[in-house]
N, C-alpha and C positions, 0 to 999 in steps of 0.2 A: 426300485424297479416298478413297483405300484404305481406311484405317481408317474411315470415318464412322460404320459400322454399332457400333462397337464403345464411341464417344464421344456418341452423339445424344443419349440420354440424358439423359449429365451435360450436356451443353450444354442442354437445355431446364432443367433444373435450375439451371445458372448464368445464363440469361435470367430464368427465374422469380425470383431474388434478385435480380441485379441491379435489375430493374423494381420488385421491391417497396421495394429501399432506394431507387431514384429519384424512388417515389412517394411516399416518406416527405419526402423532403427538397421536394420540386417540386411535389407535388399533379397531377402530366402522367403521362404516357407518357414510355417512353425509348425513342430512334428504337434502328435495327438497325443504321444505321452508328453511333451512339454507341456501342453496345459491339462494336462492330467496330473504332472507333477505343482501344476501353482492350485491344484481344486483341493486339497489336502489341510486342513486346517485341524493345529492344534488348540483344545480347551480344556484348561486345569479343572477340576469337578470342584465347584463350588459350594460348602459345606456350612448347613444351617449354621446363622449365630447365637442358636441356644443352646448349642453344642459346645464348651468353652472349653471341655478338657483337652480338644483337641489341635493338634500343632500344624504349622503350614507344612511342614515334610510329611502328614497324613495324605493329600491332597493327593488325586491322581490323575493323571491325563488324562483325556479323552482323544480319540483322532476321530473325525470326521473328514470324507471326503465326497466328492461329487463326481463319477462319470460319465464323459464324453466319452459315449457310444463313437465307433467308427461312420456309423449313415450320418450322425449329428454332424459330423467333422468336417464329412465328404458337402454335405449341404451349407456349412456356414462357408468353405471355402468355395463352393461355388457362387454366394453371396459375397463374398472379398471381391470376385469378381470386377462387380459393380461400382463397386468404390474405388479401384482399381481407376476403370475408364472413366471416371468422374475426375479423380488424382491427375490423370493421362489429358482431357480436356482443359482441366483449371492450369496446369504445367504452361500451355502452350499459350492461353492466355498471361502466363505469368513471363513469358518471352524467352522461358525453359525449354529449347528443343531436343534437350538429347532424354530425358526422362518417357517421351512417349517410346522412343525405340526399344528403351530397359524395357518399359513394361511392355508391349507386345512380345516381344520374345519371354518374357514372364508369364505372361498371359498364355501364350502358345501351347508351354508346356504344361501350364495346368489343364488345358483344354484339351491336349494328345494324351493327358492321364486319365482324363474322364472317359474320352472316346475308348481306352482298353476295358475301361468297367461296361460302356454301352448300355441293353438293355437287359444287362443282367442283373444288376442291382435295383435297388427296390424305386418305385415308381416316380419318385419324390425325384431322384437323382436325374432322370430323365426327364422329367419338365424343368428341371433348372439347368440342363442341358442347354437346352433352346435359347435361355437368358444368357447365360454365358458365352454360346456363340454371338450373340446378338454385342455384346461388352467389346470382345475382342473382332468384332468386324468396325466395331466404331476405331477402335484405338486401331485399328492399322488402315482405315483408312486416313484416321488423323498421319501418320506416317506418312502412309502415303502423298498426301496432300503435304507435307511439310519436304517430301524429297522433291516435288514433283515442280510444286508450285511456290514452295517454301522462299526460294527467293526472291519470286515476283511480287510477295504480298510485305507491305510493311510489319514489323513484328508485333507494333502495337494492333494491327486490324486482324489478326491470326485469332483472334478470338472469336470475332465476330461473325468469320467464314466460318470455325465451326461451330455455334452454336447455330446459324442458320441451316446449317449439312443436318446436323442433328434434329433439328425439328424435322426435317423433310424427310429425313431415314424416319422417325419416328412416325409419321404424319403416312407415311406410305405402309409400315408395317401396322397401322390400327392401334398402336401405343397410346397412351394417353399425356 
């Protein structure tokens, strides 16, 4: 707990991956005790070799493990996000139309789980609030755009409309 300030970071970094390779493989969410349960590392204590009388059944485990905090969790998943609408973009270019719908109803409900924490959690949660809205308005407009217009546009050119949508949402909100 000393160090926390120094590692938070990377652990919402490591929540954000893990969740996204979880969502790859599962189509879910991955709870906080699941990568709580993979942070657990055993290590047999390693016994000088000028010590000779002594035998490998002397040797004794060590457990080390690493906690993900729930604010750490709450923020890497809000960073899934992102990766999410990028997955939800590349999809559509890839002439996969049913994957953006998964993820906006995905997306949704991570965003209506956010909204019951509000601005009562701690500050961090609340400006990645705004990014996360921001993710899931791209992927449902990409929805949008694919019920709407979806059969007007060749599948191969479906990329290109949204990447230019996106520069201009981006272009309009001061994004970079």
């Amino acid at each position: 707990h000393e160090f926390v300030s120094a590692v938070f970071a990377g652990l919402q970094e490591y929540v954000e991956a893990v969740s996204f390779q979880y969502f790859i493989k599962t189509r879910s969410l991955i709870s906080v005790e699941e990568i709580n349960k993979q942070l657990i590392f055993i290590a047999e204590d390693r016994e000088e070799t000028t010590n000779m009388t002594s035998n490998s059944h002397d040797k004794q485990p060590h457990t080390w493990s690493l906690k993900v905090t729930p604010v750490d969790y709450l923020l890497g998943v809000a960073d899934l996000t992102g990766e999410l609408m990028r997955l939800c973009i590349s999809s559509v270019g890839n002439g996969d139309i049913d994957t953006p719908f998964e993820l906006s109803q995905f997306l949704r409900q991570i965003y209506d789980g956010f909204t019951f924490i509000g601005n009562t959690g701690p500050y961090e949660v609340s400006k990645k609030l705004y990014t996360l809205k921001q993710s899931l308005a791209k992927v449902e407009n990409a929805c949008y755009t694919l019920k709407v217009r979806g059969s007007e546009i060749p599948k191969h050119m479906l990329a290109d409309v949204f990447s230019t949508k996106t520069e201009l949402i981006e272009q309009e909100e001061g994004l970079p």
